[in-house]
C-alpha positions as CSV (number, residue, x, y, z in Angstrom):
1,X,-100.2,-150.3,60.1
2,X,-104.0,-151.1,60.8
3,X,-104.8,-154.6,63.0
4,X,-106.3,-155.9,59.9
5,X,-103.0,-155.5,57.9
6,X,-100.8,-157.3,60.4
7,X,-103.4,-160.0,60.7
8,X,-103.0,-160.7,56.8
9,X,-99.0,-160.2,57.5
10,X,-99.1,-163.4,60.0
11,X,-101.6,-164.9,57.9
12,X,-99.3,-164.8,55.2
13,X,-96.4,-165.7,57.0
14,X,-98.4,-168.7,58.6
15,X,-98.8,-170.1,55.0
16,X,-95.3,-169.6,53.8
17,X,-94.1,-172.0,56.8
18,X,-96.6,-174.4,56.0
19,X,-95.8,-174.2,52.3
20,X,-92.2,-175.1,53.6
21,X,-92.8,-178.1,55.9
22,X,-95.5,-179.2,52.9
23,X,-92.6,-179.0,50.2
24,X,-90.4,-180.9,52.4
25,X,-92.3,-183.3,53.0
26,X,-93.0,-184.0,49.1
27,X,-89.4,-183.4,48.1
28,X,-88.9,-186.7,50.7
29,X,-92.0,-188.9,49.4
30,X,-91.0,-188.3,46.1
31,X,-87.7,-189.4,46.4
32,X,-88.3,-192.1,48.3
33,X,-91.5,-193.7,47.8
34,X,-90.7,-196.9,46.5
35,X,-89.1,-197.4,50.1
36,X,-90.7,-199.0,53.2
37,X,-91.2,-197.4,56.1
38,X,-88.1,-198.3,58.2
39,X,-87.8,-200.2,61.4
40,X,-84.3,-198.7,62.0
41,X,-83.9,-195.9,64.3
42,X,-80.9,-195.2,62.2
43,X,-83.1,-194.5,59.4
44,X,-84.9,-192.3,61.6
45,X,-82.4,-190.6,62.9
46,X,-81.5,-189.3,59.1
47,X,-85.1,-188.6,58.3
48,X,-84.9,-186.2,61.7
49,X,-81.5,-184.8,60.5
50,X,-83.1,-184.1,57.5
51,X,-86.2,-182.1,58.4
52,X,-84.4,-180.8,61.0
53,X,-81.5,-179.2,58.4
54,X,-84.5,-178.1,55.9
55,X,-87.0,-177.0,58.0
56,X,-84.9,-175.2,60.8
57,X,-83.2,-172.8,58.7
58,X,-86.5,-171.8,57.0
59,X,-88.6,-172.0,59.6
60,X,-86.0,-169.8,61.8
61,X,-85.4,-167.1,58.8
62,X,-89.1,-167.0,59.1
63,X,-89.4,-166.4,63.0
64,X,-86.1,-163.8,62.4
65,X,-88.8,-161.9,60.1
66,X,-91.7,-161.8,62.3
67,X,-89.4,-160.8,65.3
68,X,-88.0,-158.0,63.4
69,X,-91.2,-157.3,62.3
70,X,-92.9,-157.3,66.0
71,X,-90.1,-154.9,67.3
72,X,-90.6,-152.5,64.7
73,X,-94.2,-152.4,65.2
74,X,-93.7,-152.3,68.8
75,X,-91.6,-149.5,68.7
76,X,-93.6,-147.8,65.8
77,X,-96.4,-147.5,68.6
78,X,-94.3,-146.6,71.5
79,X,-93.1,-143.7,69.7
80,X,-96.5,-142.7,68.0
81,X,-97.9,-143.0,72.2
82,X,-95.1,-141.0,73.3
83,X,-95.9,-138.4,70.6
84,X,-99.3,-138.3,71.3
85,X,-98.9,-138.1,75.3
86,X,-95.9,-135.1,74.3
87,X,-98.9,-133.5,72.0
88,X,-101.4,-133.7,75.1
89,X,-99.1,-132.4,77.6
90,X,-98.2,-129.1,75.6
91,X,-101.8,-128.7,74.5
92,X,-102.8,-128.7,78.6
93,X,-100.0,-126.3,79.1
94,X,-101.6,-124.3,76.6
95,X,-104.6,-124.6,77.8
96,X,-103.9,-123.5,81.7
97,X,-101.7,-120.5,80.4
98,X,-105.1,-119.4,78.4
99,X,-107.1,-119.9,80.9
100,X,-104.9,-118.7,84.0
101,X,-104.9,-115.6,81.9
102,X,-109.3,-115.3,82.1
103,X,-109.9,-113.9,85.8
104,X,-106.7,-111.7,85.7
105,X,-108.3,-110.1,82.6
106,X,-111.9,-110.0,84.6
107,X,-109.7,-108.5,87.0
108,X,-108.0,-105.9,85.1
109,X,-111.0,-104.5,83.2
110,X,-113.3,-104.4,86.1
111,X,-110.3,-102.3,88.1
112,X,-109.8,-100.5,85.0
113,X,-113.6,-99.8,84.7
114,X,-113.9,-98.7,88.4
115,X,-110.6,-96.1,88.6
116,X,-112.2,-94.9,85.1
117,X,-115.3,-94.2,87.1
118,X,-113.2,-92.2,90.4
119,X,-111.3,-90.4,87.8
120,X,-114.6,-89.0,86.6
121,X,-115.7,-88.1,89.5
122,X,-115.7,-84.6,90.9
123,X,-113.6,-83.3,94.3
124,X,-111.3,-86.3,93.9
125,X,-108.3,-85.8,96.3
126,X,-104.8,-86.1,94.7
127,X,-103.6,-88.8,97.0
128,X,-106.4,-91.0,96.2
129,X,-105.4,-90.1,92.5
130,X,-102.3,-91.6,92.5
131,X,-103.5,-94.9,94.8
132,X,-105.9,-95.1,91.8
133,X,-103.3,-94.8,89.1
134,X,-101.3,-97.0,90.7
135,X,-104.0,-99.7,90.6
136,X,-104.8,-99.0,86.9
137,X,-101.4,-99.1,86.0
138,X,-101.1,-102.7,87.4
139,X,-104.4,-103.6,86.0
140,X,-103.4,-102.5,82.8
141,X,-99.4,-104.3,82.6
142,X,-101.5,-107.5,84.0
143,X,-103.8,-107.1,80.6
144,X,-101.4,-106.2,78.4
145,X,-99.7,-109.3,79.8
146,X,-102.5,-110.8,78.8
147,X,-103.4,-109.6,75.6
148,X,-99.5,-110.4,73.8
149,X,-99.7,-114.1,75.0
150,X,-102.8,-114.5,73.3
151,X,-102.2,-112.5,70.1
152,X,-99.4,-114.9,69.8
153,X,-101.4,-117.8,70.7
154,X,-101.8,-119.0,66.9
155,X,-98.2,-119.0,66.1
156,X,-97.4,-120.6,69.2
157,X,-99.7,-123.2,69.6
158,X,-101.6,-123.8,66.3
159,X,-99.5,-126.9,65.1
160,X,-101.0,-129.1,68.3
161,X,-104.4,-128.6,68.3
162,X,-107.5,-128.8,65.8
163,X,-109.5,-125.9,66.4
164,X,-109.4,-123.6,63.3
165,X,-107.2,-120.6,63.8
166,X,-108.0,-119.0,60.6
167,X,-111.8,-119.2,61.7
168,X,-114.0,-116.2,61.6
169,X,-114.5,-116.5,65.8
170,X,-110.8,-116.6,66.2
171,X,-110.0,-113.7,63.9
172,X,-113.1,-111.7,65.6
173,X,-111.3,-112.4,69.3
174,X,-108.1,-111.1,68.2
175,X,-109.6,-108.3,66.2
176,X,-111.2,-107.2,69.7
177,X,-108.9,-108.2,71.6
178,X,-106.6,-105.5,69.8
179,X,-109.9,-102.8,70.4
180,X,-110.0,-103.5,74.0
181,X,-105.8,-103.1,74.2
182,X,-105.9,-100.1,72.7
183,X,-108.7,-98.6,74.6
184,X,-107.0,-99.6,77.9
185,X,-104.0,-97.6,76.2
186,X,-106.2,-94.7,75.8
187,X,-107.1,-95.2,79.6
188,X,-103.2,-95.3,80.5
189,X,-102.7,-91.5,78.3
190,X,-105.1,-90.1,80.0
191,X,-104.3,-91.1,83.4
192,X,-101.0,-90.0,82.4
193,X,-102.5,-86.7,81.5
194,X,-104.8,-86.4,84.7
195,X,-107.4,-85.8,81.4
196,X,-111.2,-87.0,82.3
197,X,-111.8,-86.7,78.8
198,X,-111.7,-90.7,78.6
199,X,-112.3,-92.3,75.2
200,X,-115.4,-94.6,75.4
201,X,-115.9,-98.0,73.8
202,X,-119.0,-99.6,72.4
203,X,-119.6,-103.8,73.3
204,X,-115.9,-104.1,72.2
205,X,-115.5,-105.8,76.2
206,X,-118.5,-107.7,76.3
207,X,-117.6,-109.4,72.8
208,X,-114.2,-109.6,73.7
209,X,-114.8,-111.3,77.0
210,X,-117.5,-114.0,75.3
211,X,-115.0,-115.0,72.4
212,X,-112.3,-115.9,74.7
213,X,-114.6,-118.3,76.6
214,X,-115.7,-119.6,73.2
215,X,-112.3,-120.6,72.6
216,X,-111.4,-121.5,76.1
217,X,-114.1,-123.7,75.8
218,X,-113.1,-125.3,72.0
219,X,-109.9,-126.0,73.7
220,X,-111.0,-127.8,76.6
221,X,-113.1,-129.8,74.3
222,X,-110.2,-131.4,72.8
223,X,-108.4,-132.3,76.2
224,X,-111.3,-134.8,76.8
């Protein structure tokens, strides 16, 4: 409920009460107005017993209602703050798994890129063959790694923020991401194979890597 709203609510609440002690009031002049005003506290007294029975029961339904009314609204925001705070908290979790995820993927391709290039090259001695593979192989599980988490980004995480999934930049980064995976896979056969014959990619990389700072950077956006 808006400020304005709750300000008409005690507005109108505010004129119900005085409606109450105004009808009072008539009810008693009308009744007895051909009667001087007393000297007696006695008579006093049951004027005070009067208002007090009329107006204490109203007025105190009235306060019940605006209590009841305050604790709901109270609470209302409480748990609207505590969802909020819930929503932020999982939306920087998000956010540092994505982005914990950036220089191990800098990482991985540029290891990948230089063990493509000793592969290639000529008189290259089988142990430092297999310390190369072994790096690869690392670089590439670290990738992968990092590849499934954010192919499954959308599903995961979609619901909590407001950047457009379905958005022509997000489908282009998963579309290659899934280029870039593959052609690490293609890496992984032919280490596999000890075959030189590696498959080359275009700007697959390059696009890859600008996309995912794109969105690392939509993300962030909404954190502030």
């Amino acid at each position: 409920m808006t400020s304005k709203k709750i300000k008409q609510l005690l507005i109108t609440m505010l004129c119900i009460s005085i409606t109450v002690i105004t009808v009072t009031l008539f009810a008693f002049l009308l009744n007895f107005r051909d009667h001087s005003i007393s000297n007696l506290i006695t008579d006093w007294g049951a004027f005070g017993d009067y208002f007090g029975g009329v107006l204490n029961t109203s007025i105190s339904f009235i306060s019940l209602i605006i209590l009841s009314f305050l604790t709901y609204l109270v609470s209302k925001q409480s748990s609207i703050e505590e969802k909020n705070n819930n929503i932020l908290m999982r939306k920087m979790d998000a956010y540092d798994k994505l982005s914990s995820y950036f220089p191990i993927i800098n990482q991985s391709l540029s290891q990948i890129s230089k063990s493509t290039e000793l592969m290639g090259s000529e008189g290259i001695y089988e142990e430092s063959l297999r310390e190369n593979r072994a790096d690869i192989y690392s670089s590439i599980k670290k990738f992968s790694d990092a590849y499934h988490f954010l192919f499954t980004f959308k599903v995961r995480y979609s619901h909590i923020f407001k950047y457009d999934f379905d958005s022509k930049e997000f489908k282009a980064l998963i579309l290659n991401s899934k280029k870039v995976n593959e052609y690490i896979g293609s890496i992984k056969e032919s280490f596999d194979l000890n075959d030189n014959n590696l498959i080359k990619i275009d700007n697959g990389i390059e696009n890859f890597v600008d996309s995912l700072v794109e969105l690392i950077n939509h993300l962030r956006d909404e954190l502030e």
